[in-house]
N, C-alpha and C positions, 0 to 999 in steps of 0.2 A: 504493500500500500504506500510506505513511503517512499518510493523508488518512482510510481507513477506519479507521485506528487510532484516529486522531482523533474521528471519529465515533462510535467504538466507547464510547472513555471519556466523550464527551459526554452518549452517550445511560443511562450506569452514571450520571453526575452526576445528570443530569432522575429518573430510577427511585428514588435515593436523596431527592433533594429533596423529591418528591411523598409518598414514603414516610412523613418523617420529620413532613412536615406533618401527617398523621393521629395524632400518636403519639398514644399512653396507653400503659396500666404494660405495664409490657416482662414476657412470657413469660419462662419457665423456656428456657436451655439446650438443644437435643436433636441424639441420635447420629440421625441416618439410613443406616440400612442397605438399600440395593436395589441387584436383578438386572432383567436386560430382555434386549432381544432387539433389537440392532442392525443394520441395512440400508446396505448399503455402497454408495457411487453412484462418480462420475470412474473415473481408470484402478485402482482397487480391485475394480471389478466388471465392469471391463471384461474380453472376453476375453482369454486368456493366450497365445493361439497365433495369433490375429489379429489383434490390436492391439501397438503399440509396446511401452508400457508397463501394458497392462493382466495383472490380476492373478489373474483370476477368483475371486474372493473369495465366499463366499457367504455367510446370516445367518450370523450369531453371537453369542456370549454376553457380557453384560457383570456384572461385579460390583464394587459402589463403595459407599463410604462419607462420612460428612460431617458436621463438628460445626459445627450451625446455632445461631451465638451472636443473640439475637435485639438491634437497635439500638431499634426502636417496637415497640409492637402488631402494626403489621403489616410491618414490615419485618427481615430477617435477613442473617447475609451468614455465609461457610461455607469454612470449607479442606474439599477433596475430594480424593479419591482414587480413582480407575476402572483398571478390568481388564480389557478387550475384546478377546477371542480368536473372530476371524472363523473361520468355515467356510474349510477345506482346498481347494485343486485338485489334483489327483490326476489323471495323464494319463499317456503310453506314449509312448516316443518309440525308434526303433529305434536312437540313440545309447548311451541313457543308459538305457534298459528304463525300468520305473516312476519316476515322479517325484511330488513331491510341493509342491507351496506353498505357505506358510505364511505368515500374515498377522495381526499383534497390536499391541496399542498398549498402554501407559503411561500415564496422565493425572492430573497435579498442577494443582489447580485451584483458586480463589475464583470461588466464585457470590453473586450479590446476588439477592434474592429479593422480590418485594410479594405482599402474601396480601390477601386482603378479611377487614375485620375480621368474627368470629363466635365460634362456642363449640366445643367439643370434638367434641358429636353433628352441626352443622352441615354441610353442604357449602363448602367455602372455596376457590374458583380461586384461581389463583397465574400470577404471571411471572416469569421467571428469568431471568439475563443472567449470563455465566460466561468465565472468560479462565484460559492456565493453558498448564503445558510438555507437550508431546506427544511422547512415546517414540515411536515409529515404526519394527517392527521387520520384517524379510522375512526367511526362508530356505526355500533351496531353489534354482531354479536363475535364471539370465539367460534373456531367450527367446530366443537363440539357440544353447542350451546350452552358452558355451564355459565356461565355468566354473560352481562353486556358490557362494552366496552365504548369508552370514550377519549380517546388516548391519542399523543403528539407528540413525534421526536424526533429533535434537532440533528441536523447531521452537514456533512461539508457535501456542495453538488458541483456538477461542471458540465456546461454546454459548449457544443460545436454547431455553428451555423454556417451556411453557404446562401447566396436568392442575390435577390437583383434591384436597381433602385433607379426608379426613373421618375421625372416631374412630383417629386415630393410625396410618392408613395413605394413601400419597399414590400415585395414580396421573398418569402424564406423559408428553408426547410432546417429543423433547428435536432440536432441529438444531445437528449439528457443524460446524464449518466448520472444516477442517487440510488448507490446502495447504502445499506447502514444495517447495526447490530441492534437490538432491544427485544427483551421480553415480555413487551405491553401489549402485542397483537395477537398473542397465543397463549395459551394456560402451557408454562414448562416452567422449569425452578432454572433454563439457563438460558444468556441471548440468544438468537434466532439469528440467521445471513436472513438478509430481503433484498430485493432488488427488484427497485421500481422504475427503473429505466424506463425511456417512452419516448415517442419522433412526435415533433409539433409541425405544425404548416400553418404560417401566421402571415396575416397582411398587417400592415404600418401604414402611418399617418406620418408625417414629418411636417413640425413646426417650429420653422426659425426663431430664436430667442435672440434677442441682443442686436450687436452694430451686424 
């Protein structure tokens, strides 16, 4: 784990260096506002009645924001904020009649970002690299229904993004990576691996701030 860590901030180091080598005059400031539609994979979308820890999760919606301070021409870097509320599982069980699962996350982030230099009408791909705290929330029940649960755990996350930005709207394909340890999703006396990884597809708004 700390090896990929490592690799994680090496590869932020190289994306920034490369960046900073193209500079010229640095952009204006901009809020990004965007929604998308996230795909939940590991025990998130696993099933809920025959798997250990899965959750049956299904898409969901995300909604976040981001003030992209620009360092070059073409490079940015961003405090973020996401709001991903996956699709419910809803099932019957003769214990407990209806039941329901619930599945959401939190996400406080910096993104680094390189754009190909161009103009506003332009098309301009982009790659993104992202690190950040992941809220992690479940209610509803354990799968062996002895109890209900209402439960949130913090953990370190990292997103990879690639998509494209033309006249002040940015379309993307975004890979989360949020695994994490805890035994608040499962009745065991020890932590649990999970792994909620998930692909987003989000459109952006871009709105200039400042000179």
């Amino acid at each position: 784990m700390l090896k990929s860590k490592i690799h994680l901030l090496g590869a932020l180091a190289l994306i920034l260096a490369n960046g900073l080598a193209l500079a010229g005059e640095k952009p204006s400031s901009q809020v990004i506002i965007e929604v998308g539609v996230a795909v939940p994979y590991g025990n998130l979308g696993a099933d809920f009645e025959r798997t250990r820890l899965g959750l049956s999760a299904t898409n969901g919606l995300e909604i976040g924001f981001g003030y992209r301070i620009p360092l070059s021409e073409t490079v940015t870097i961003a405090p973020t904020f996401l709001f991903l509320d996956y699709g419910n599982y809803e099932g019957f069980d003769e214990t407990v009649t209806d039941f329901r699962i619930e599945s959401s996350s939190y996400r406080y982030g910096v993104e680094l970002m390189v754009m190909k230099p161009g103009t506003f009408n332009m098309p301009r791909p982009f790659l993104g690299i992202g690190a950040g705290l992941y809220r992690n929330r479940v209610t509803g029940f354990i799968q062996d229904f002895f109890k209900a649960v209402d439960q949130s755990v913090n953990t370190m996350g990292y997103s990879l993004r690639a998509g494209v930005q033309i006249i002040g709207l940015e379309f993307s394909v975004i890979y989360n990576i949020n695994r994490f340890n805890t035994w608040q999703f499962h009745q065991s006396d020890y932590s649990e691996r999970y792994n909620w990884d998930n692909i987003s597809f989000r459109a952006g708004w871009l709105i200039p701030f400042g000179d």
